[in-house]
C-alpha positions in Angstrom: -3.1 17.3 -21.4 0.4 17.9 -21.8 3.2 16.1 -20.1 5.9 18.7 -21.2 5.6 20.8 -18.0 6.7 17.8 -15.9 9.8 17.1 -17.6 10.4 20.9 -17.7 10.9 20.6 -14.1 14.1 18.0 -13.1 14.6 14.6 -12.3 13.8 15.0 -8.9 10.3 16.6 -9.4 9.5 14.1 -12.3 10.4 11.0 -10.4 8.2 12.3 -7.2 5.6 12.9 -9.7 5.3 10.1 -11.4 5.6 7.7 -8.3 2.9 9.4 -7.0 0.6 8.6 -9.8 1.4 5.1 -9.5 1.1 5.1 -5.7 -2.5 6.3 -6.7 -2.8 3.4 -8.5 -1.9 0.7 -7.0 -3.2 2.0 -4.0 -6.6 2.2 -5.2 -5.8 -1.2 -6.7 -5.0 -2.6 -3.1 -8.4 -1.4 -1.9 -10.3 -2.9 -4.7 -8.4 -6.9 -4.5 -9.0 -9.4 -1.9 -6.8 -8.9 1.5 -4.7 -11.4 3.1 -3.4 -12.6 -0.1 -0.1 -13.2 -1.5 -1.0 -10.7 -4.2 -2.2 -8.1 -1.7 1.8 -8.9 0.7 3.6 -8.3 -3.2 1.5 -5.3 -3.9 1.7 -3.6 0.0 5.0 -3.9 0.1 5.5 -2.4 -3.5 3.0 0.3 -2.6 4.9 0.8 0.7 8.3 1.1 -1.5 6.5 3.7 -4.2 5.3 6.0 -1.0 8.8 6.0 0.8 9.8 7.2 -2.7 7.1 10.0 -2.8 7.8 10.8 1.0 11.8 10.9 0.6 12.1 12.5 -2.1 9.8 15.1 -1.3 13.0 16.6 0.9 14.9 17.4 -2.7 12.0 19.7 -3.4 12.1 23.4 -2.1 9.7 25.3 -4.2 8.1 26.7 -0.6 11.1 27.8 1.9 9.5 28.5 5.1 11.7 27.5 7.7 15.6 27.1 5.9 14.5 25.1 2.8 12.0 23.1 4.2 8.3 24.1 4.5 5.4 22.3 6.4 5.0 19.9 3.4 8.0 18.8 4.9 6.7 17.5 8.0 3.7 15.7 6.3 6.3 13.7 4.9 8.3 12.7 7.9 5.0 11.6 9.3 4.2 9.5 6.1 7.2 7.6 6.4 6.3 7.1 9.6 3.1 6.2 9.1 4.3 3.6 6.7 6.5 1.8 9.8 3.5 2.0 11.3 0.9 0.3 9.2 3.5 -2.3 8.4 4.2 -3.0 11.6 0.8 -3.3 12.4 0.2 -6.1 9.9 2.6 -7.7 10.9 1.8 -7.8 14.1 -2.2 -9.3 13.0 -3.4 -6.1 14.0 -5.4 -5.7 10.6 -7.8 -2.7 11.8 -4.7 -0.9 12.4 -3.3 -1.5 9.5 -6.2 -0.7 7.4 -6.8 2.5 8.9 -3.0 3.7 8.9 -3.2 2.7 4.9 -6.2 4.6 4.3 -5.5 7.6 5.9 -1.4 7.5 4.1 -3.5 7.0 0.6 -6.3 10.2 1.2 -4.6 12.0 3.3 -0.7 11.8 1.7 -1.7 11.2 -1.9 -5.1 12.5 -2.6 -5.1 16.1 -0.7 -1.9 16.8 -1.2 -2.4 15.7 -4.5 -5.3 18.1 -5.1 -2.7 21.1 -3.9 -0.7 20.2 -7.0 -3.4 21.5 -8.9 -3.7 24.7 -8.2 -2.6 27.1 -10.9 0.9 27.5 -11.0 1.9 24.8 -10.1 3.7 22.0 -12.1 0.5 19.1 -12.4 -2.0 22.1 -13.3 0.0 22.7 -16.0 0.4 19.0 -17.2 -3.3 18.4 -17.1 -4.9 21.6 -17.8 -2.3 23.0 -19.6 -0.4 26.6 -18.9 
């Protein structure tokens, strides 16, 4: 594993990288701890923060320009950041099921397959962990 490739690639790139390793983690984190805690409230809303992050500055990225510069990667990401109102909102409003489903379909669905499309060959996190 080399982290050379990442660095090789920009800021922008880097930063959504690397938030979206630690989204990973202290998603997976989240799931693990007890809910309804004070520690789970600090965490979520960190976690929430480290997504918006992943999600927004996804639209700095154009390595795939299907429609202008923006591709349907795009659109997954406008629906994270919704999704993210939404699971918030649903906590908020005691609707816990809600919540909990909105937060595990945003952590398998936003982070772990798209995730796995960063390593196909070629692209940047392929290189970084299985090397060029």
């Amino acid at each position: 594993m080399t982290v050379q490739p990442l660095w090789n690639e920009g800021t922008v790139i880097s930063a959504h990288a690397l938030a979206a390793l630690a989204a990973m983690g202290v998603g997976a984190l989240q799931f693990a701890m007890p809910k309804g805690t004070k520690v789970h409230l600090i965490l979520g809303y960190g976690w929430v923060s480290i997504m918006a992050l992943v999600a927004g500055s996804s639209f700095w990225i154009h390595e795939f320009r299907l429609i202008g510069p923006f591709s349907p990667i795009h659109v997954l990401s406008a629906i994270t950041l919704i999704a993210l109102w939404y699971a918030i909102r649903a906590a908020r409003a005691g609707r816990i099921a809600a919540h909990r489903s909105a937060t595990l379909y945003l952590y398998v669905m936003a982070l772990l397959l798209t995730g796995a499309f960063t390593l196909i060959p070629g692209r940047t996190m392929h290189a970084v962990l299985f090397g060029a």
